[in-house]
ROLOLO-954555 format. One record per residue (C-alpha): residue number from 1; chain; x, y, z. Coordinates in nm, 4 decimals, always signed. Last residue first. Example, Ala and Ser with C-alpha at 12.3 -4.5 7.8 and 13.67 -1.06 7.14 Angstrom:
BEGIN
+-----+-------+----------+----------+----------+
|  nr | kette |        X |        Y |        Z |
+-----+-------+----------+----------+----------+
|   2 |     A |  +1.3670 |  -0.1060 |  +0.7140 |
|   1 |     A |  +1.2300 |  -0.4500 |  +0.7800 |
+-----+-------+----------+----------+----------+
end
This chain:
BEGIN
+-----+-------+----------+----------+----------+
|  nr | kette |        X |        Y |        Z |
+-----+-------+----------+----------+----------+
|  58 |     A |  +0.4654 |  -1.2919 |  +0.2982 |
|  57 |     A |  +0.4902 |  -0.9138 |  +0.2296 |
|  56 |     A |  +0.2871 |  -0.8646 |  -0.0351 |
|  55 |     A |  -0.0200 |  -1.0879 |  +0.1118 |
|  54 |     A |  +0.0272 |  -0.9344 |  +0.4636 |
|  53 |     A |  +0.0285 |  -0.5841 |  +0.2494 |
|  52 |     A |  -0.2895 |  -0.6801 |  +0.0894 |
|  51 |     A |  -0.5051 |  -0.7088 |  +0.3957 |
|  50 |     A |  -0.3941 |  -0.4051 |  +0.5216 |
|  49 |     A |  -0.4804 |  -0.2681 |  +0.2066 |
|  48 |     A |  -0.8005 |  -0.4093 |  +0.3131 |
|  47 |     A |  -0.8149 |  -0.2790 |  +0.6114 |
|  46 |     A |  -0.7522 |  +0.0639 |  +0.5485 |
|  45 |     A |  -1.0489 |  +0.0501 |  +0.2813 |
|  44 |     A |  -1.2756 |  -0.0576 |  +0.4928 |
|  43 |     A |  -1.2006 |  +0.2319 |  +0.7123 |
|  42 |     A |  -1.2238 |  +0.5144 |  +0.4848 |
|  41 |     A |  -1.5857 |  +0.3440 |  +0.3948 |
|  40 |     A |  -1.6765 |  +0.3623 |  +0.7824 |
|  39 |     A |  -1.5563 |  +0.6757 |  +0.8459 |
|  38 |     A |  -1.7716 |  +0.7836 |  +0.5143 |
|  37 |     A |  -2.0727 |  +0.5894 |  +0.5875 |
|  36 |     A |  -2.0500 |  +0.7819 |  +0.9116 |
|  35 |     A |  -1.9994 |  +1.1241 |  +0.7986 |
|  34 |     A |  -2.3244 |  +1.0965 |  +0.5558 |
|  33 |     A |  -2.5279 |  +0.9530 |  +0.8844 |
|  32 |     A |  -2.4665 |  +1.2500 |  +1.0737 |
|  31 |     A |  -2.4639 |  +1.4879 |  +0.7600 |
|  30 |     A |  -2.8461 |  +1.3512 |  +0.6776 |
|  29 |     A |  -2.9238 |  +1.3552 |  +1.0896 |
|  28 |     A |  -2.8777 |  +1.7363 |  +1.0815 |
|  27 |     A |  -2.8975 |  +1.8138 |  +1.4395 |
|  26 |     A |  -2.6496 |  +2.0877 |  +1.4377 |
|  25 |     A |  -2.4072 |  +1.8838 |  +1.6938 |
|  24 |     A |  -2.4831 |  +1.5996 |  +1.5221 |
|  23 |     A |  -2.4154 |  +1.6674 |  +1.2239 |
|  22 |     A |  -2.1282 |  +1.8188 |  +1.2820 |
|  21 |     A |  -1.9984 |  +1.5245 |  +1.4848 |
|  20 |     A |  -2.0893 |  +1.3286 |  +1.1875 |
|  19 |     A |  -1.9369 |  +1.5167 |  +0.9435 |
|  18 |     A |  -1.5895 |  +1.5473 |  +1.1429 |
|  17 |     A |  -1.5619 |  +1.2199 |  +1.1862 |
|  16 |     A |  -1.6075 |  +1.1710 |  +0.7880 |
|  15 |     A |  -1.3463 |  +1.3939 |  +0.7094 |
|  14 |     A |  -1.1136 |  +1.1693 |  +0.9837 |
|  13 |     A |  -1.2193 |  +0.8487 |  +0.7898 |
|  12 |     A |  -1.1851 |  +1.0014 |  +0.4363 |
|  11 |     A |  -0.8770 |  +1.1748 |  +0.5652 |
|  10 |     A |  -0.7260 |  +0.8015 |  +0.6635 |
|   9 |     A |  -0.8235 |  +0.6918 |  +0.3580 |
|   8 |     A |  -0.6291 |  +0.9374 |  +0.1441 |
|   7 |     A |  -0.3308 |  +0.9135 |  +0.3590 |
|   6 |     A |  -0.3166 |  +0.5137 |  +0.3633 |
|   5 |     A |  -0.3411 |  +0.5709 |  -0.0536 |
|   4 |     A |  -0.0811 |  +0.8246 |  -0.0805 |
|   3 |     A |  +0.1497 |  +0.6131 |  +0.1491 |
|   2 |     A |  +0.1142 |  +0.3345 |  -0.1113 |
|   1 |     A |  +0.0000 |  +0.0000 |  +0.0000 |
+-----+-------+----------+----------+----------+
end
């Protein structure tokens, strides 16, 4: 995994954070849930590079 991709899904994952704490704090369920399908996507994504660098590495 490239740094440029572990950076890009990490700022999904923190952007997303942010959403849904924005959301929340304004009470706009639509950015709430919108900031959590992005943490969560950001996520996925870390663990499957994860995933690939075991294979790569072994």
């Amino acid at each position: 995994m490239s740094l440029s991709d572990k950076v890009e899904n990490k700022a999904q994952e923190v952007s997303g954070t942010a959403k849904a704490v924005a959301g929340e704090a304004t009470g706009d369920r639509e950015l709430q849930a919108e900031g959590k399908k992005d943490q969560f996507a950001g996520r996925i994504k870390q663990a499957g590079e994860k995933v690939k660098d075991a294979f790569t590495k072994s």
